[in-house]
VOTORNU-85535 format. One line per field, with one value per residue: residue number from 1; x, y, z of N, C-alpha, C in turn. Coordinates in nm, 3 decimals, always signed. Example, Ala and Ser with C-alpha at 12.3 -4.5 7.8 and 13.67 -1.06 7.14 Angstrom:
2
tordo	c(1, 2) $
n.x	c(+1.319, +1.285) $
n.y	c(-0.569, -0.225) $
n.z	c(+0.780, +0.708) $
ca.x	c(+1.230, +1.367) $
ca.y	c(-0.450, -0.106) $
ca.z	c(+0.780, +0.714) $
c.x	c(+1.320, +1.290) $
c.y	c(-0.330, +0.003) $
c.z	c(+0.780, +0.787) $
//
This chain:
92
tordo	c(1, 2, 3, 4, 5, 6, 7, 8, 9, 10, 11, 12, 13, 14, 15, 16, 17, 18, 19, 20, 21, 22, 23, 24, 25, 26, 27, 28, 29, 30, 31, 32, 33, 34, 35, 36, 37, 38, 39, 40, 41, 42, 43, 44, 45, 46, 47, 48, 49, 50, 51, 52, 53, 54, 55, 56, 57, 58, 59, 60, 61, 62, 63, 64, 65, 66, 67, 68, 69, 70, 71, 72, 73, 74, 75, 76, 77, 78, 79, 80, 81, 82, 83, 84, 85, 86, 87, 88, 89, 90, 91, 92) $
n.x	c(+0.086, +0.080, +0.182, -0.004, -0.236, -0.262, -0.324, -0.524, -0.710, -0.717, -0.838, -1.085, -1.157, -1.220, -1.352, -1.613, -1.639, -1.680, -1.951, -2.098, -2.048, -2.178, -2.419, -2.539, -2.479, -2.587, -2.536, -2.486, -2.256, -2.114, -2.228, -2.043, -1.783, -1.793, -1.785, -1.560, -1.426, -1.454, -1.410, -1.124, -1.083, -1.114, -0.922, -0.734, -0.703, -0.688, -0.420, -0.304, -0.379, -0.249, +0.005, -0.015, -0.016, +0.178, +0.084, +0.061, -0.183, -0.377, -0.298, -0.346, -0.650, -0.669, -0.561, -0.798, -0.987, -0.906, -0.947, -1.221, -1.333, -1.234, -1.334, -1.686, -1.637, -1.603, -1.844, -2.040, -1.984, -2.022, -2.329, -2.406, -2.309, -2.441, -2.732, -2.734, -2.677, -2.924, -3.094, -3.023, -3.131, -3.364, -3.429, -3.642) $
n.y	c(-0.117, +0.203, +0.515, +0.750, +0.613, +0.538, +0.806, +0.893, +0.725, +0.759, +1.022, +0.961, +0.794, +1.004, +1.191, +1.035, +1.050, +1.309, +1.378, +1.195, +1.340, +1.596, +1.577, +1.409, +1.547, +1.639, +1.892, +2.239, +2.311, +2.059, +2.036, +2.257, +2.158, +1.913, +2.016, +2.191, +1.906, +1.869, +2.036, +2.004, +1.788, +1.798, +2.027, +1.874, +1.657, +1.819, +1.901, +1.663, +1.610, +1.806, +1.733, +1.464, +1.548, +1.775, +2.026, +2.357, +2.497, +2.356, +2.436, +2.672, +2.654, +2.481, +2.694, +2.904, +2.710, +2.668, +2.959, +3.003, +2.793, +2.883, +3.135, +3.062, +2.873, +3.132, +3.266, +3.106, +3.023, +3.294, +3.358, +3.120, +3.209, +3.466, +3.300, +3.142, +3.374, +3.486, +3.331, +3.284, +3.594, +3.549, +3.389, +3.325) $
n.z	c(+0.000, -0.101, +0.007, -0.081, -0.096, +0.148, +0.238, +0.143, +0.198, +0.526, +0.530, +0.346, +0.572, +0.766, +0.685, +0.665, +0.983, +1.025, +0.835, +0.983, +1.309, +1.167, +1.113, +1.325, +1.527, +1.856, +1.970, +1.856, +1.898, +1.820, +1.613, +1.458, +1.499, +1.320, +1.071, +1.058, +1.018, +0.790, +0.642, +0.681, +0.560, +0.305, +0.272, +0.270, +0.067, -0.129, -0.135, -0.149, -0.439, -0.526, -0.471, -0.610, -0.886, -0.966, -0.980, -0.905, -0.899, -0.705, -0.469, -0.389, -0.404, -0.196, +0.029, -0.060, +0.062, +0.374, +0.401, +0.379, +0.561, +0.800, +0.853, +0.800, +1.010, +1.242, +1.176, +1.266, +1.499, +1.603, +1.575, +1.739, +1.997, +2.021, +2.054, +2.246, +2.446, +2.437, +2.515, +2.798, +2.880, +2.838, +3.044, +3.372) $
ca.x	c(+0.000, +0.159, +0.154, -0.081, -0.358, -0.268, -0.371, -0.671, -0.793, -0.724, -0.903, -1.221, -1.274, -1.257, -1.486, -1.708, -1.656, -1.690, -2.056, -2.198, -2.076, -2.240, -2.576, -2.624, -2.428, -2.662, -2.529, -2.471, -2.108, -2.070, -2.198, -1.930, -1.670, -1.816, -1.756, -1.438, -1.393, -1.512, -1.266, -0.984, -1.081, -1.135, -0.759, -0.603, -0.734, -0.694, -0.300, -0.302, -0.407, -0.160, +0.124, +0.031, +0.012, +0.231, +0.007, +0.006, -0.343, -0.461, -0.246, -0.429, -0.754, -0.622, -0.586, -0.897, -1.066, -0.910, -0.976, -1.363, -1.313, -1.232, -1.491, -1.745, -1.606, -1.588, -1.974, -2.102, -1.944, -2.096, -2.403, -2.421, -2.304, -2.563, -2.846, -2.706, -2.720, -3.090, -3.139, -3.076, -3.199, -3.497, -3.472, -3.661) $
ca.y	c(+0.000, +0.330, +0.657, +0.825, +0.534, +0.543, +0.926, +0.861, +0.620, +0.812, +1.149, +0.911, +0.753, +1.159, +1.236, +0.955, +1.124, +1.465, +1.392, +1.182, +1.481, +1.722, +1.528, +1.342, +1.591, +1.699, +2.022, +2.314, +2.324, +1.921, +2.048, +2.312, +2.065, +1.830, +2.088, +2.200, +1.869, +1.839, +2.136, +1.981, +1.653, +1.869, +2.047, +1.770, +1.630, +1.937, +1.932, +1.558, +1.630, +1.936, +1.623, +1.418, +1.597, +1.880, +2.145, +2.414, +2.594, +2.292, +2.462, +2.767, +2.581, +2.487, +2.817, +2.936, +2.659, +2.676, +3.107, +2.965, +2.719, +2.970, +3.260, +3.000, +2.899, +3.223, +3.309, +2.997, +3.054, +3.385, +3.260, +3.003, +3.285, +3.524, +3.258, +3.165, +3.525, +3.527, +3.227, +3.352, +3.716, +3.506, +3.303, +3.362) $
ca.z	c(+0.000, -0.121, +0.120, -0.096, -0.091, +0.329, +0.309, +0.097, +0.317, +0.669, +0.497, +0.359, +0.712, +0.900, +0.614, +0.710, +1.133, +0.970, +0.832, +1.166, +1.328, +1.118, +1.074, +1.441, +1.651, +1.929, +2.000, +1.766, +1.885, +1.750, +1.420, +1.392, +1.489, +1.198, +0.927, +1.055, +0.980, +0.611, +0.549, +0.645, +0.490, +0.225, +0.240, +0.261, -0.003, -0.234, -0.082, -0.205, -0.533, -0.581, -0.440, -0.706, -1.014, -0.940, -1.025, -0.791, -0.885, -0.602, -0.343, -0.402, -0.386, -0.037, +0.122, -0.014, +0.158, +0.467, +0.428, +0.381, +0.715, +0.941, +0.837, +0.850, +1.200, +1.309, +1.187, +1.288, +1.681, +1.668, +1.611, +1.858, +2.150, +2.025, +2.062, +2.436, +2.517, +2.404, +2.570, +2.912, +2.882, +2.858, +3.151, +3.483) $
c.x	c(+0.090, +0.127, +0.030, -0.202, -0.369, -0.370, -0.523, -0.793, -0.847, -0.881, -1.054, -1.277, -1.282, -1.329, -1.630, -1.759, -1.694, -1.857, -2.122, -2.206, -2.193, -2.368, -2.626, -2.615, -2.547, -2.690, -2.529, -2.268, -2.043, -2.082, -2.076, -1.760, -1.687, -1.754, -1.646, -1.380, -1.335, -1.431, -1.163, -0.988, -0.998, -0.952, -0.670, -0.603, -0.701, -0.515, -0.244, -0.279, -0.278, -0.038, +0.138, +0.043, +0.119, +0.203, -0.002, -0.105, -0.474, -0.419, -0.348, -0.602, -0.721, -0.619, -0.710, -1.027, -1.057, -0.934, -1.126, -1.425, -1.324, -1.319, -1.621, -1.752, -1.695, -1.778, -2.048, -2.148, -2.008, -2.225, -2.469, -2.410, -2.420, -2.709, -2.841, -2.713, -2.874, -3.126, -3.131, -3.093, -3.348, -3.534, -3.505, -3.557) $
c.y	c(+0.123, +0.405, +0.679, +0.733, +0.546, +0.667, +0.956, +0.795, +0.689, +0.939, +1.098, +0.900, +0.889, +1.187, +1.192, +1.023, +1.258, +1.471, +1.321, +1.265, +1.567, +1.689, +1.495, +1.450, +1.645, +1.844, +2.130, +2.281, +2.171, +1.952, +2.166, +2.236, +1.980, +1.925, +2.093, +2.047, +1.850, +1.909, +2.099, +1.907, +1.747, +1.941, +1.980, +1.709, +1.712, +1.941, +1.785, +1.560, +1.708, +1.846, +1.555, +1.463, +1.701, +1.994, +2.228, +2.491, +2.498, +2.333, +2.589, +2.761, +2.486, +2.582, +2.888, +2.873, +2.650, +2.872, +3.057, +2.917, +2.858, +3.072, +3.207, +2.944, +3.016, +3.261, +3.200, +3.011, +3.165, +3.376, +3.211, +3.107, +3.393, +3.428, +3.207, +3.252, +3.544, +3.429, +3.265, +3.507, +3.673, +3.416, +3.381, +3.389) $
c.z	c(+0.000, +0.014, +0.068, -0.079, +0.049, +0.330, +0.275, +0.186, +0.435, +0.611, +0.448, +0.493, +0.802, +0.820, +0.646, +0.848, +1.125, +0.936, +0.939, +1.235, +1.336, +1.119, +1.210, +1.568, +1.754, +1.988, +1.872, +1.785, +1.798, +1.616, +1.356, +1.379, +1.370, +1.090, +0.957, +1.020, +0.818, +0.569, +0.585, +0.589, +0.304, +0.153, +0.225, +0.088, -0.157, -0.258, -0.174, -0.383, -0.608, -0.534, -0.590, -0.853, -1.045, -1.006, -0.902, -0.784, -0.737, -0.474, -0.326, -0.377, -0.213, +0.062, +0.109, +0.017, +0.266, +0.470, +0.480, +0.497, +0.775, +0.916, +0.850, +0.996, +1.255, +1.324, +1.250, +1.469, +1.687, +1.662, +1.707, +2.004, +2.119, +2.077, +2.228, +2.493, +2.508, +2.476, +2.743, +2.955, +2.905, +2.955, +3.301, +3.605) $
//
């Protein structure tokens, strides 16, 4: 088994932990951990790609998916603390 079939592999099965995550998680915070998965699956994958062909327009396609990750993060978390703030403003 080559490396690159190893990394294929590892990055399918967190893809696989990345959507249970995102679909069963119970909390809001589990579903932002899910995605943050999917984008790294995602970078890696893109990082992979730009390994084996040696094209670098996939590296580029790497940073602006992890730019995408974290602004999503970021709105996601704010979000989630806005609706906890509303949540006990409204409690007895």
């Amino acid at each position: 088994m080559s490396l690159l079939t190893l990394f294929v592999l590892m990055a399918g099965a967190s893809a696989l932990m990345g959507f249970y995550r995102l679909l069963a998680g119970p909390t809001h915070t589990d579903r932002v951990v899910g995605l943050d998965i999917l984008f790294c699956v995602a970078i890696v994958l893109s990082l992979l790609a730009a390994w084996t062909s040696g094209r670098t327009v996939y590296l580029d396609v790497a940073i602006g998916l992890a730019l995408a990750g974290f602004v999503a993060t970021l709105a996601w978390a704010r979000l989630i603390q806005r609706q906890a703030a509303r949540e006990r403003e409204t409690e007895p």
